[in-house]
mmCIF file of the N, C-alpha and C atoms, coordinates in Angstrom:
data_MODEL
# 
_entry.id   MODEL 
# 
loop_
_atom_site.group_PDB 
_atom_site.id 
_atom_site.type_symbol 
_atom_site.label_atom_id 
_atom_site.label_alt_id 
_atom_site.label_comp_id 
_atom_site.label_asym_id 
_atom_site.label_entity_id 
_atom_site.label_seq_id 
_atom_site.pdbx_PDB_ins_code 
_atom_site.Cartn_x 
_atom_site.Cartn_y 
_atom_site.Cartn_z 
_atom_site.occupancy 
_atom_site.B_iso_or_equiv 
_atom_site.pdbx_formal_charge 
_atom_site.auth_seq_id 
_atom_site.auth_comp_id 
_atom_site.auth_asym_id 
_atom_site.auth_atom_id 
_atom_site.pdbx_PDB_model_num 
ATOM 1   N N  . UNK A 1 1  ? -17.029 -25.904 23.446  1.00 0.00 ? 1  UNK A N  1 
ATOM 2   C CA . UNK A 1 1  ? -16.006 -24.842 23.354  1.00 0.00 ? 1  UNK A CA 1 
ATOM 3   C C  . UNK A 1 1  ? -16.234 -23.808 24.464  1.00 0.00 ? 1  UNK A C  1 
ATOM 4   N N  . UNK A 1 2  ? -15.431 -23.850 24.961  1.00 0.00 ? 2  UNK A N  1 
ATOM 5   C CA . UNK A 1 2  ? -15.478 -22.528 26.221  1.00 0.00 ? 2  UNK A CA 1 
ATOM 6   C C  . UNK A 1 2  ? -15.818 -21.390 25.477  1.00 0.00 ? 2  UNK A C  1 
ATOM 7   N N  . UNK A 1 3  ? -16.395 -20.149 26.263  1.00 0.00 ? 3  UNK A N  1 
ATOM 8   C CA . UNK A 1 3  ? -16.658 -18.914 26.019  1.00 0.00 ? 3  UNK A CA 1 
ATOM 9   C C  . UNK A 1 3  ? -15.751 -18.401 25.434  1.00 0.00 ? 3  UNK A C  1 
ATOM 10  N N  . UNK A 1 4  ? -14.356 -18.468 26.038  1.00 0.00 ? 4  UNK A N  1 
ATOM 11  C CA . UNK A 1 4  ? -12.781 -17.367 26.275  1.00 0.00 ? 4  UNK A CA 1 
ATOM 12  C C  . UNK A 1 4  ? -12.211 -18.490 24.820  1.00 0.00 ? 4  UNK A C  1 
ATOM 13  N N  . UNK A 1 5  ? -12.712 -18.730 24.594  1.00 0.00 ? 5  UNK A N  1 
ATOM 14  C CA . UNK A 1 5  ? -12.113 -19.582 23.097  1.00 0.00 ? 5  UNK A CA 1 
ATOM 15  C C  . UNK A 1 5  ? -13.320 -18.910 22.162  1.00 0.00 ? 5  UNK A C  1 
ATOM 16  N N  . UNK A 1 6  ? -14.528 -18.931 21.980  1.00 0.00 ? 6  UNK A N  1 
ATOM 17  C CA . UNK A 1 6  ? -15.229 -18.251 21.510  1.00 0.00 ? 6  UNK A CA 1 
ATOM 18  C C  . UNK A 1 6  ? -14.797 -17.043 21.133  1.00 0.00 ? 6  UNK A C  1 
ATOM 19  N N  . UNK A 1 7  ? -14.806 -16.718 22.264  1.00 0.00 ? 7  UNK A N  1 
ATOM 20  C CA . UNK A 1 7  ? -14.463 -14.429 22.065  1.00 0.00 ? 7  UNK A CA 1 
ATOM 21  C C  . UNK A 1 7  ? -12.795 -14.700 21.354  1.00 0.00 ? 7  UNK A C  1 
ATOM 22  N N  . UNK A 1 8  ? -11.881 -15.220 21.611  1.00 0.00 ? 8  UNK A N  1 
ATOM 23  C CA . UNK A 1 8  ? -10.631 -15.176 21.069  1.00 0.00 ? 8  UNK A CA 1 
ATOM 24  C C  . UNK A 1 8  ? -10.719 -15.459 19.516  1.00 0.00 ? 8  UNK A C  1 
ATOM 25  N N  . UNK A 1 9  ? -11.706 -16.548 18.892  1.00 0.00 ? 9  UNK A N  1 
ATOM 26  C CA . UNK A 1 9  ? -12.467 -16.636 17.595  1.00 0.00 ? 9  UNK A CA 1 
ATOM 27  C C  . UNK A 1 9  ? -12.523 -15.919 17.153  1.00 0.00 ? 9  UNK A C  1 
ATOM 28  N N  . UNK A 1 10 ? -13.894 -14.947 17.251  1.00 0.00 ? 10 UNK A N  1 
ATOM 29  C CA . UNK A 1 10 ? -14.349 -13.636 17.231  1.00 0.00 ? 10 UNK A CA 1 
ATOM 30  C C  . UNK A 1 10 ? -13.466 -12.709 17.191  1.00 0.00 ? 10 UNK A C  1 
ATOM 31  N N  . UNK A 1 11 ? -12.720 -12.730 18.148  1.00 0.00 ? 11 UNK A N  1 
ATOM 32  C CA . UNK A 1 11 ? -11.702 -11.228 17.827  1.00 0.00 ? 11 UNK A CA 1 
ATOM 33  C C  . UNK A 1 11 ? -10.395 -11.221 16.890  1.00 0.00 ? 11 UNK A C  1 
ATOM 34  N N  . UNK A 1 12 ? -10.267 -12.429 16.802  1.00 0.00 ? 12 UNK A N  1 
ATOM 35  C CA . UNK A 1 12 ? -9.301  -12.713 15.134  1.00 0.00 ? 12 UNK A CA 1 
ATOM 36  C C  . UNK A 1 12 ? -10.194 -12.721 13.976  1.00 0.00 ? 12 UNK A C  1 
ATOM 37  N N  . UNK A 1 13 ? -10.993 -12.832 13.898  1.00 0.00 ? 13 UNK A N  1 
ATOM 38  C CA . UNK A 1 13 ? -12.130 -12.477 12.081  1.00 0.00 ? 13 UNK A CA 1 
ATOM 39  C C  . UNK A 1 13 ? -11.996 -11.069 12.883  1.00 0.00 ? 13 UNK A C  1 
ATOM 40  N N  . UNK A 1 14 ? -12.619 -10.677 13.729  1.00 0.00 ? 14 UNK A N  1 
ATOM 41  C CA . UNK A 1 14 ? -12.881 -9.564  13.542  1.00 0.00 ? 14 UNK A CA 1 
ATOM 42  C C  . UNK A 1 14 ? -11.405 -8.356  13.266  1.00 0.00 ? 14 UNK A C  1 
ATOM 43  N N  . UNK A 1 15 ? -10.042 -8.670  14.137  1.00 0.00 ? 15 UNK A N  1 
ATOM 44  C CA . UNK A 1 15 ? -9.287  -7.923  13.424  1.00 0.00 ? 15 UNK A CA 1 
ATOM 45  C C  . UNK A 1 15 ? -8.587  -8.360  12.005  1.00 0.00 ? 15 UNK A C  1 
ATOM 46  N N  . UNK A 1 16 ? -8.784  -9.517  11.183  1.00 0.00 ? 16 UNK A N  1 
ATOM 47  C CA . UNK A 1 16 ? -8.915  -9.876  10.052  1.00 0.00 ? 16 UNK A CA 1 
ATOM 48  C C  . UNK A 1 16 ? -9.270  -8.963  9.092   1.00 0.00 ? 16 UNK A C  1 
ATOM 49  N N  . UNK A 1 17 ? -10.809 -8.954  9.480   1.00 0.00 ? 17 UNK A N  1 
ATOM 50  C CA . UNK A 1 17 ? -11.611 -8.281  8.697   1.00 0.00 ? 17 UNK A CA 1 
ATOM 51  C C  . UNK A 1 17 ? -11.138 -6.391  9.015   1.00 0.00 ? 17 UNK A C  1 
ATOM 52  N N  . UNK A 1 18 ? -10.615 -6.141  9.597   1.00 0.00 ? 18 UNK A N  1 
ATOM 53  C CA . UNK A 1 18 ? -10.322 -4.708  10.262  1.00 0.00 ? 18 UNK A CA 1 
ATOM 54  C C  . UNK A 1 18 ? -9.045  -4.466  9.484   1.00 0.00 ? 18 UNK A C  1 
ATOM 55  N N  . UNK A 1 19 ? -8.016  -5.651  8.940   1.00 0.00 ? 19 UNK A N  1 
ATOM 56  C CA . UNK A 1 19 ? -6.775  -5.176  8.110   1.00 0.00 ? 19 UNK A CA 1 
ATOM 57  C C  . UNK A 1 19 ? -7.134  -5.191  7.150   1.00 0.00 ? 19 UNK A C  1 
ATOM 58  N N  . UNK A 1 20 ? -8.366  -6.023  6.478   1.00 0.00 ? 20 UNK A N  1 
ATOM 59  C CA . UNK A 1 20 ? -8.391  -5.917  5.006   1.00 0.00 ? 20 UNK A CA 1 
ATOM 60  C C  . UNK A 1 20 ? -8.961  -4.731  4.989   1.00 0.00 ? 20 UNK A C  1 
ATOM 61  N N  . UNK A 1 21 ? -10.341 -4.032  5.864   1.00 0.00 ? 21 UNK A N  1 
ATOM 62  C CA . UNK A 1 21 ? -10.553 -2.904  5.459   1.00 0.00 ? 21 UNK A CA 1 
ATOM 63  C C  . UNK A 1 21 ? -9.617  -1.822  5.773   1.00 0.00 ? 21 UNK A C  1 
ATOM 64  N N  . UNK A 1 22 ? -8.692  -2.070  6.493   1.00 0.00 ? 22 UNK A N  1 
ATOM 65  C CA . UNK A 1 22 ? -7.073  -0.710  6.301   1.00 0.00 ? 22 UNK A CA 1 
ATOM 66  C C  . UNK A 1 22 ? -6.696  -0.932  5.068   1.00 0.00 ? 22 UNK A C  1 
ATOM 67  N N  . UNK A 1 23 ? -6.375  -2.390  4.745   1.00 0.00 ? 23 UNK A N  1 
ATOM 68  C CA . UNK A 1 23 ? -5.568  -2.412  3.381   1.00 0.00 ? 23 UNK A CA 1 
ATOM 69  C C  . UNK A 1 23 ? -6.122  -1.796  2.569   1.00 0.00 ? 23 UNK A C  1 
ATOM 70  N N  . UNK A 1 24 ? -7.337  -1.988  2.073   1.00 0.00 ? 24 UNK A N  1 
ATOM 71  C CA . UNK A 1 24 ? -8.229  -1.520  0.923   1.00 0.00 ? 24 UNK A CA 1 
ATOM 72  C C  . UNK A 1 24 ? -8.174  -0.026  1.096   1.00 0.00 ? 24 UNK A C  1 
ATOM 73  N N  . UNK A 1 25 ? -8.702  0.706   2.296   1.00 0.00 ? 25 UNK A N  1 
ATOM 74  C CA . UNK A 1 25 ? -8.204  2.408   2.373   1.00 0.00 ? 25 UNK A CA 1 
ATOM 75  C C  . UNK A 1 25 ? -6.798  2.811   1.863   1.00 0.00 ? 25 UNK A C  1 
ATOM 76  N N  . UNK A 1 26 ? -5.703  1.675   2.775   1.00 0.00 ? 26 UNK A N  1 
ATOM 77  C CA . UNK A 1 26 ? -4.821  2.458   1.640   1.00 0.00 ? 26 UNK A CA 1 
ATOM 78  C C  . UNK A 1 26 ? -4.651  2.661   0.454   1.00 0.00 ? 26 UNK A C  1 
ATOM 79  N N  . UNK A 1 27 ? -4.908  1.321   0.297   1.00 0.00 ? 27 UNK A N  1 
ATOM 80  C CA . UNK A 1 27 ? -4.885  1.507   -1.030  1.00 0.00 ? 27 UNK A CA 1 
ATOM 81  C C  . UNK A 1 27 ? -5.467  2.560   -1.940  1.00 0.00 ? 27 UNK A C  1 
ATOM 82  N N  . UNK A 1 28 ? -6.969  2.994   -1.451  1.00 0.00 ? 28 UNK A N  1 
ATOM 83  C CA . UNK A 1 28 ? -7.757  4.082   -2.109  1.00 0.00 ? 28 UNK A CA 1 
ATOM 84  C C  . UNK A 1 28 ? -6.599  5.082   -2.157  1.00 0.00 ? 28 UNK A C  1 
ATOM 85  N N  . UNK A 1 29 ? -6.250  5.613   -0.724  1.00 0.00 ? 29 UNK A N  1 
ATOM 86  C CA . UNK A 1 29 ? -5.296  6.845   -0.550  1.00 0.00 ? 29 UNK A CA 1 
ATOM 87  C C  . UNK A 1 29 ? -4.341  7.094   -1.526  1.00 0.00 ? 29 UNK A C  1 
ATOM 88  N N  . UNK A 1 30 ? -3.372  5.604   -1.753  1.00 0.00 ? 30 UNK A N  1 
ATOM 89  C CA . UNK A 1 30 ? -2.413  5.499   -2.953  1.00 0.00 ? 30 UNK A CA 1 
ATOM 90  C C  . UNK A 1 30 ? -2.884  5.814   -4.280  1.00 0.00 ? 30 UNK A C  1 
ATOM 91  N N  . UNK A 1 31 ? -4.082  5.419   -4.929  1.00 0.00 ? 31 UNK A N  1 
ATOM 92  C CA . UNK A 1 31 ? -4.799  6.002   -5.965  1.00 0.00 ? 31 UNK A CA 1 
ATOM 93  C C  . UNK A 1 31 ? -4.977  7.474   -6.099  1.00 0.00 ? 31 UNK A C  1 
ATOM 94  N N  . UNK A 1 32 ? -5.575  7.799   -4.784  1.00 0.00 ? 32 UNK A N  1 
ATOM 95  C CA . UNK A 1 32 ? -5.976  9.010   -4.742  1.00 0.00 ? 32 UNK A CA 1 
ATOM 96  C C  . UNK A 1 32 ? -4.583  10.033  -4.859  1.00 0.00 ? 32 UNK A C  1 
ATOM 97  N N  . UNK A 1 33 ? -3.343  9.759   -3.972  1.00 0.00 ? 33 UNK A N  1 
ATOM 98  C CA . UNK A 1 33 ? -2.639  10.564  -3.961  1.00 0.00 ? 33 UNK A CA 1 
ATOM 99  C C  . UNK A 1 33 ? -1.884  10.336  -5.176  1.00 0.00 ? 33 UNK A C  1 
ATOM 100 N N  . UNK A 1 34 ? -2.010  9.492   -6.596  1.00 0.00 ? 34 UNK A N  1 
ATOM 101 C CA . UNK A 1 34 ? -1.354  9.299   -7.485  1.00 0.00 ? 34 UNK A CA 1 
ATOM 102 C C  . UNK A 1 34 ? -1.952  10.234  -8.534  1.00 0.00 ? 34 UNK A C  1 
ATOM 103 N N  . UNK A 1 35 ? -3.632  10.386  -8.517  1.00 0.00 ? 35 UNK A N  1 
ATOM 104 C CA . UNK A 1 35 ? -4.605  11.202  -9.413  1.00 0.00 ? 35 UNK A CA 1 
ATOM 105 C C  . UNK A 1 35 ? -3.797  12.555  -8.741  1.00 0.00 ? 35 UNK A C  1 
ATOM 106 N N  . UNK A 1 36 ? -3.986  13.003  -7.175  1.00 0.00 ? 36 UNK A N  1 
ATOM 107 C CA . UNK A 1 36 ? -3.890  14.122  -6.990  1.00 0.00 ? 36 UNK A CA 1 
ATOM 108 C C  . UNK A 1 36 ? -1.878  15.072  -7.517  1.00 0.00 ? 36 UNK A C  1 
ATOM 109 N N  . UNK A 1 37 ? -1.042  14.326  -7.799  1.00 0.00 ? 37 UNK A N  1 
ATOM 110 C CA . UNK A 1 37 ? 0.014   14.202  -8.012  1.00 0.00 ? 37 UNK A CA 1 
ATOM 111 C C  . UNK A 1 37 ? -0.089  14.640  -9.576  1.00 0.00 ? 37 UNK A C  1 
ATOM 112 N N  . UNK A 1 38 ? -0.607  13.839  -10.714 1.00 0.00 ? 38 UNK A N  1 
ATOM 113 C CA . UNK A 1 38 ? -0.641  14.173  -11.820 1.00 0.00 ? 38 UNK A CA 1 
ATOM 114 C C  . UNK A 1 38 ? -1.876  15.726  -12.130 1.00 0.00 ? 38 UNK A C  1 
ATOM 115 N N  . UNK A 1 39 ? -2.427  15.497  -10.860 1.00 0.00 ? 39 UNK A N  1 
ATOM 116 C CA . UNK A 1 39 ? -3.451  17.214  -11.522 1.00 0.00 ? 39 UNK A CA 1 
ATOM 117 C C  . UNK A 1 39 ? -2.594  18.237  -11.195 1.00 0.00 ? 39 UNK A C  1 
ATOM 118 N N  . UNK A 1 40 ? -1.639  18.056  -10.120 1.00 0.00 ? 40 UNK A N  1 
ATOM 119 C CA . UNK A 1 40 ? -0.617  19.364  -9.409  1.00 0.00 ? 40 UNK A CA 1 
ATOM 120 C C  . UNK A 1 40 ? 0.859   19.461  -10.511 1.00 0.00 ? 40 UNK A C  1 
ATOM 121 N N  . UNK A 1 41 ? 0.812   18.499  -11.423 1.00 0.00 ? 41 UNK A N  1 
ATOM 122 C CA . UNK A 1 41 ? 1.875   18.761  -12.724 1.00 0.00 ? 41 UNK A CA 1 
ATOM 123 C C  . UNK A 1 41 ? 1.889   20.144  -13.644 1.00 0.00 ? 41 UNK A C  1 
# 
């Protein structure tokens, strides 16, 4: 396997792994701004 196939590997897991950890933050945020929503009632 060439190098430039290697690194192209690598940099798809790696932005893979970079959306699931966005997804998962938002998600926190959505929690968070749902708690912070019902304390400001």
């Amino acid at each position: 396997m060439p190098k430039n196939e290697l690194t192209t590997l690598s940099w798809q897991l790696f932005q893979e792994e970079m959306l699931q950890k966005l997804q998962s933050c938002q998600q926190q945020i959505k929690e968070l701004d749902v708690r912070h929503a019902h304390i400001n009632q």
